[in-house]
Structure formats: structure tokens, C-alpha cells
C-alpha positions as CSV (number, residue, x, y, z in Angstrom):
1,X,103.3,106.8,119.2
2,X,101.2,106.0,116.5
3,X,100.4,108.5,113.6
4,X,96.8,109.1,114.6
5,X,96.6,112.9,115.9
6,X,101.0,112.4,115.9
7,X,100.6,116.0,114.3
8,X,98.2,118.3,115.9
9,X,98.9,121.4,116.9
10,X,100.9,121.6,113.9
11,X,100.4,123.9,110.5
12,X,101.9,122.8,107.3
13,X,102.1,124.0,103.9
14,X,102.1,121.3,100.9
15,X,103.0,122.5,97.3
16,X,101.2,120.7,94.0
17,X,98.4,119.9,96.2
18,X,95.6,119.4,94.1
19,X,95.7,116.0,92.7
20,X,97.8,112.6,93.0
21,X,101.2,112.8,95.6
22,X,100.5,116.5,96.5
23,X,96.4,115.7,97.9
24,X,97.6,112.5,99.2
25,X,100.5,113.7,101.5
26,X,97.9,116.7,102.5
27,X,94.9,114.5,103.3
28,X,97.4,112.3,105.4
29,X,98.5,115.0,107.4
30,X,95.4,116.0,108.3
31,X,94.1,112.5,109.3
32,X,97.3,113.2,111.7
33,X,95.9,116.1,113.1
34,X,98.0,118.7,111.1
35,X,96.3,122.0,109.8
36,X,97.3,122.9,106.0
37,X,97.7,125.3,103.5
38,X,97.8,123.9,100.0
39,X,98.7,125.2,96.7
40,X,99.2,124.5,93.1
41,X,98.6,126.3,90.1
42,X,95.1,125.2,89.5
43,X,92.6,126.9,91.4
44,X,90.1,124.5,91.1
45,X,92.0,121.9,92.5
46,X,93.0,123.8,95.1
47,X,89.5,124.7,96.1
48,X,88.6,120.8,96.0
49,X,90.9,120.1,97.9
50,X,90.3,122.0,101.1
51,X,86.7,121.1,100.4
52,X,88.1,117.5,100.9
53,X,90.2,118.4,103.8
54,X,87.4,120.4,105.7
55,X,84.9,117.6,105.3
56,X,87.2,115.4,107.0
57,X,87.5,117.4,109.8
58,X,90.6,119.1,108.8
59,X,91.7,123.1,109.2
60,X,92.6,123.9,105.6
61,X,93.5,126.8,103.9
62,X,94.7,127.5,100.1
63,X,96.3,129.6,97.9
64,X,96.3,129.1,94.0
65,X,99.4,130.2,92.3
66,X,102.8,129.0,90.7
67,X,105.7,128.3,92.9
68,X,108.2,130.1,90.7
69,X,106.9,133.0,91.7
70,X,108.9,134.0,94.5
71,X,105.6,136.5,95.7
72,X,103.4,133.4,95.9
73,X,105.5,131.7,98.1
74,X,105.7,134.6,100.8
75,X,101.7,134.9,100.2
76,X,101.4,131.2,101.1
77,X,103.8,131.7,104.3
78,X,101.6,135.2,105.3
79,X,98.3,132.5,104.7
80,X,99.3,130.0,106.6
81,X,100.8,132.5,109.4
82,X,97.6,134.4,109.3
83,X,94.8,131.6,109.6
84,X,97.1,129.1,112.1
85,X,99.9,131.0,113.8
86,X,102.6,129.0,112.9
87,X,104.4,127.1,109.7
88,X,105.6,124.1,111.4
89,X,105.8,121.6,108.1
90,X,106.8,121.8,104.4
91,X,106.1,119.7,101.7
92,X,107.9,120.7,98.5
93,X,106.2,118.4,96.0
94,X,105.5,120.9,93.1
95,X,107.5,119.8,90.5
96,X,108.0,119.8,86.6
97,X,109.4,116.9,84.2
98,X,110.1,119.6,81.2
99,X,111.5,120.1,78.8
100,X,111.5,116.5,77.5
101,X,113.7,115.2,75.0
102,X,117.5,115.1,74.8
103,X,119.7,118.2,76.3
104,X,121.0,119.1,73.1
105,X,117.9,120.2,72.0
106,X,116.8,121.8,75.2
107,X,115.4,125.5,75.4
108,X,117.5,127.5,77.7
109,X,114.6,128.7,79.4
110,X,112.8,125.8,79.9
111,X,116.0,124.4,81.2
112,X,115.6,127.2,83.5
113,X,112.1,127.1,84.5
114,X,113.1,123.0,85.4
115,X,115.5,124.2,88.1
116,X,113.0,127.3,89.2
117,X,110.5,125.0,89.9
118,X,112.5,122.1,91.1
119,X,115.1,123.1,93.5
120,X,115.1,127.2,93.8
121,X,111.2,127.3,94.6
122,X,111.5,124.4,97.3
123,X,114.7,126.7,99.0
124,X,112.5,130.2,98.9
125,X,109.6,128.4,100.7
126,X,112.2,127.2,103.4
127,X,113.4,130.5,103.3
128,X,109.5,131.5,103.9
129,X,109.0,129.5,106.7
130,X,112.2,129.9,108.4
131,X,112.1,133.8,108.6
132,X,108.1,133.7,109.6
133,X,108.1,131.2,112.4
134,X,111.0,127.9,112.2
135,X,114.1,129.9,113.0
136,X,112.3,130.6,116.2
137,X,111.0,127.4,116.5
138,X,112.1,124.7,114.5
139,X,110.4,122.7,112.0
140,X,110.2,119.8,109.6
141,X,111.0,119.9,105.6
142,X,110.2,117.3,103.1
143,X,111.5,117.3,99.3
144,X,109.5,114.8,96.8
145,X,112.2,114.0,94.7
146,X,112.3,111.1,92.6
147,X,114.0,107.2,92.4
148,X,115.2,108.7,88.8
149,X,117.9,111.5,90.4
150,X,121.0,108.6,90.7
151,X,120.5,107.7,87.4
152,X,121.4,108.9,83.6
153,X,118.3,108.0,81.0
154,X,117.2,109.1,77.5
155,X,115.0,112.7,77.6
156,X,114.5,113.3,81.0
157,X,117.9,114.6,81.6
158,X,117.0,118.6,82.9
159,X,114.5,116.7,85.0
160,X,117.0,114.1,86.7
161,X,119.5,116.8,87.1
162,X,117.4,119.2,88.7
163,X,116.0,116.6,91.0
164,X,119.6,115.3,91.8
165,X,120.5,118.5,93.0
166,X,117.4,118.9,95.3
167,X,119.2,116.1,97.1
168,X,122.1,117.6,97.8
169,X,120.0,120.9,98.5
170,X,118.1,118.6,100.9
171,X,121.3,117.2,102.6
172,X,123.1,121.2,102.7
173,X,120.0,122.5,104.2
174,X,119.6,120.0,107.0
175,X,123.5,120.4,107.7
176,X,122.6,124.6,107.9
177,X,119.1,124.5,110.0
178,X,120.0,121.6,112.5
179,X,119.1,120.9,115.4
180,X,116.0,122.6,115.0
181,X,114.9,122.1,111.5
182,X,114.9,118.6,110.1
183,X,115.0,118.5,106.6
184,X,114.5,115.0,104.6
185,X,113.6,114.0,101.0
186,X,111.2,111.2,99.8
187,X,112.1,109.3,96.2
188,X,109.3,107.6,94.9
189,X,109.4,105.2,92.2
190,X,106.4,104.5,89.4
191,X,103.2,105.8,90.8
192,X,99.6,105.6,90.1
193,X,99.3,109.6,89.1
194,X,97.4,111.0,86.4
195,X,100.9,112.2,85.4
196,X,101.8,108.3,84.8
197,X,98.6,107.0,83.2
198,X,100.3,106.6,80.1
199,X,102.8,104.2,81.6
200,X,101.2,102.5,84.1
201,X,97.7,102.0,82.6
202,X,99.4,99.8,79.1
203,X,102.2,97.9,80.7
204,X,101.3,97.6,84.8
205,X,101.2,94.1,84.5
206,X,105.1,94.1,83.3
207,X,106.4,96.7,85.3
208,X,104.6,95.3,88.7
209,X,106.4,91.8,87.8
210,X,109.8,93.1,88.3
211,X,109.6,94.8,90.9
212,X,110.1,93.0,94.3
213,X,107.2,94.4,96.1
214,X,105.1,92.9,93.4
215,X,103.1,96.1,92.7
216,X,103.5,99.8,91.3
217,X,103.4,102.2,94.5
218,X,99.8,104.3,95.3
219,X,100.1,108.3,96.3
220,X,99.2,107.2,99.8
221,X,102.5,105.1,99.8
222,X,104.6,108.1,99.6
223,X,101.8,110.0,101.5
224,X,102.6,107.9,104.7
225,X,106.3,107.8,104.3
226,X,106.2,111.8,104.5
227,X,104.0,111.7,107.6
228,X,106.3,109.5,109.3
229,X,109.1,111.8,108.5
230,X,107.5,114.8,109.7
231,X,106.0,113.4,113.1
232,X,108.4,112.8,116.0
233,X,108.6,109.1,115.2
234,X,111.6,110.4,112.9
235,X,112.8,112.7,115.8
236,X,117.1,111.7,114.9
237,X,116.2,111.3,111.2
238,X,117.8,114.3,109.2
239,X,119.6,114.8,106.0
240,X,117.9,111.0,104.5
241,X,116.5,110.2,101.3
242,X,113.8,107.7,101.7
243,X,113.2,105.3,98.6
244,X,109.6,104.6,98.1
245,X,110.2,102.5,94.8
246,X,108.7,99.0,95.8
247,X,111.9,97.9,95.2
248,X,113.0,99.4,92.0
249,X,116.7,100.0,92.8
250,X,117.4,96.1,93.9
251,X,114.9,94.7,91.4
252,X,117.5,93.0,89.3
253,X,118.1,90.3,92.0
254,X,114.3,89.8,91.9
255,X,112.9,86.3,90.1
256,X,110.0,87.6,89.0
257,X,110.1,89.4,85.5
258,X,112.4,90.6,83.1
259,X,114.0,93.4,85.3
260,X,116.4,94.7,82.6
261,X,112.9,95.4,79.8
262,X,110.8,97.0,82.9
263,X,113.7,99.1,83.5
264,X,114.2,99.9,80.1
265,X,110.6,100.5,79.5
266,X,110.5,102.8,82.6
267,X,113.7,104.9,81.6
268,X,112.5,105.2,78.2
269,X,108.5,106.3,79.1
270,X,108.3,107.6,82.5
271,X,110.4,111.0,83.4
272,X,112.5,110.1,86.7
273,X,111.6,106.6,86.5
């Protein structure tokens, strides 16, 4: 099976959809044949991206609103129930990297809005779409976490930590909805988001030279790796981080580059890097 049309018939909801990782992973599935609701906080982007979507063809939907309200994810299911029928695939990629700076000084709040946003909004909207249609039948979850969760680095500490527990949130809830639910993560490495530009746009050239694939990685790299993981290509796949890093995890055995200073320069500058 190859992934053109690999997902019609099919409705999905993707969160943070209205730039970089987010609009990639919904334009993708839509070149699949998927229909979508999209969100994010902006409503603007929200509105250009089902523009996009429609103008390639696409069904699309969206909602503007912030996934730590708990309301805006049942409003997003009841969308998505209302215009297609059915909530076959979710994309949690909404996500925040604050508070930045060492734990110490972290707000207790903003510690708490990390983990709202990062792993108890991604649950609720699984929660969503299992009571509306995928307890009745089935489904396929995706979590965007991040390369960054395994490790320990200076000032994105709430970030990594909330991040390292959607992993094991990812791995508990594909151990609770199985067989019928298949729920996966994606960990992407340095990407070329506005988010990044202050990282990748002054030291690309260093960073790309230590890592193996030679390259930092696009928003349609991780965009494909989710549609593969949602199609039926990944039918026995369940429980599974998949790295999209271009090789940042073995990069120390690569020639090219000073892999230590790229890694330093990535912990240092780049939240979940």
C-alpha cells in the first residue's frame, strides 16, 4: 500500500495546527485522503490553514482555541463528529517549551501550565475521541514528543520532563486501548520551525555537520513519519517512539563534525534538543 489515498474515509483531529510540524502533519494527511479538524490558539492560522487544506482538495474543519482548556477539546471532538461522523486519528502536537531557565527558579504555575499543555491536554483529547467514536471503533493516536525527553540539559528541564512523561503516557495508553486503538509517539530532533529560527538560521552549517544524515530535519520529515504511523502500513506498530532526529542520538560515532560542540550548542539553545 502506498500512502496516496492510504487514509480516506478517515477523520482526524491535529492540535497546533497552524504553522510548522502541526500544518505539515495536517496537509500530509490530507494528501492521504484523511478529512481534518485543526486547531491552535491562533485563529488566523487556523483559518489559513483550512484555506490551504480545502484548496488542495481536502475536507477541513477548524476550531481556534487553547488545548488546556478541557471545553475546547470536547468542542473540537463535537466539530469533528458533527462535520465527518467519526474521529478516527489524533495528533497531539500542541505543545509548550516554558518556563525556561533552571527549575529552581521555575513559577509553580508555569510549571503547571507545561504539564497541562504537554501530557494532561494530549490524554483529555484521547479521552474525547474515545468516548465519541474510537471505543466503538478503534483508532490511531500520535504524540509529538521530542529527541530531548531521554536527556537532562540546562533550562529546558519542565519541558524535558513533561515530554518524558508523555512517553510513558503514550506507552500506558496503548497498553489500556489495545487492540483497537494504536497509540505511538514521534521524537523529532532540530527542525526548520519558526520556533527554531534562532538556532538553526546562525549555526545550520555546524549543527547539519554532525549529524549523520548530513542535514537538520524539515516539518514534512516528521509529517510523513506520522502518516505512516497512522495508515495501516503500521497495522502491529503500537506502544513505539519513532526518532526523527537525522541521526542525533548516534551522531557521536559520526566523522563529520565536532559532535560533542553541536551537541552542546543544541542542549544549550534549542528546548528538547
Amino acid at each position: 500500500m502506498t500512502s496516496q489515498r492510504s487514509l480516506a474515509g478517515r477523520a482526524a483531529v491535529v492540535t497546533g495546527a497552524s504553522r510548522g510540524i502541526g500544518r505539515a502533519i495536517a496537509e500530509e494527511l490530507a494528501r492521504a485522503g484523511a478529512q481534518l479538524c485543526v486547531t491552535a490558539r491562533d485563529a488566523e492560522g487556523v483559518g489559513d490553514t483550512v484555506a490551504a487544506l480545502r484548496a488542495q482538495g481536502a475536507d477541513a474543519v477548524g476550531a481556534a482555541g487553547t488545548v488546556a482548556d478541557p471545553a475546547h477539546l470536547w468542542e473540537v471532538t463535537e466539530r469533528t463528529m458533527a462535520a465527518f461522523g467519526r474521529v478516527d486519528i489524533v495528533v497531539n502536537n500542541a505543545a509548550t517549551n516554558r518556563p525556561y531557565g533552571p527549575l529552581m527558579d521555575a513559577d509553580p504555575d508555569a510549571w503547571r501550565t507545561a504539564f497541562t499543555v504537554n501530557v494532561e491536554a494530549p490524554l483529555r483529547l484521547v479521552q474525547c475521541a474515545w468516548r465519541a467514536w474510537m471505543r466503538e471503533h478503534g483508532g490511531a493516536v500520535v504524540n509529538v514528543c521530542t529527541e530531548g525527553a531521554t536527556h537532562v540539559g540546562p533550562n529546558v528541564g519542565a519541558y524535558s520532563t513533561s515530554k518524558a512523561a508523555l512517553l510513558h503516557l503514550t506507552s500506558q495508553l496503548a497498553g489500556e486501548l489495545g487492540p483497537s486503538v494504536r497509540v505511538n509517539s514521534v521524537s523529532p530532533g532540530l527542525v526548520r520551525t519558526e520556533m527554531a529560527r534562532f538556532v538553526w538560521e546562525r549555526a545550520e552549517e555546524s549543527i547539519a555537520a554532525g549529524l549523520p544524515a548530513g542535514r537538520i530535519g524539515e516539518p514534512d520529515d516528521v509529517a510523513r513519519a506520522v502518516r505512516w504511523l497512522v495508515s495501516d502500513e503500521a497495522a502491529w506498530i503500537t506502544g513505539a517512539d519513532l526518532l526523527v532526529d537525522g541521526g542525533t542520538r548516534v551522531r557521536a560515532a559520526s566523522p563529520a563534525g565536532d559532535a560533542h560542540a553541536v551537541q552542546r550548542e543544541l542542549r544549550h539553545h534549542f528546548p528538547g534538543a
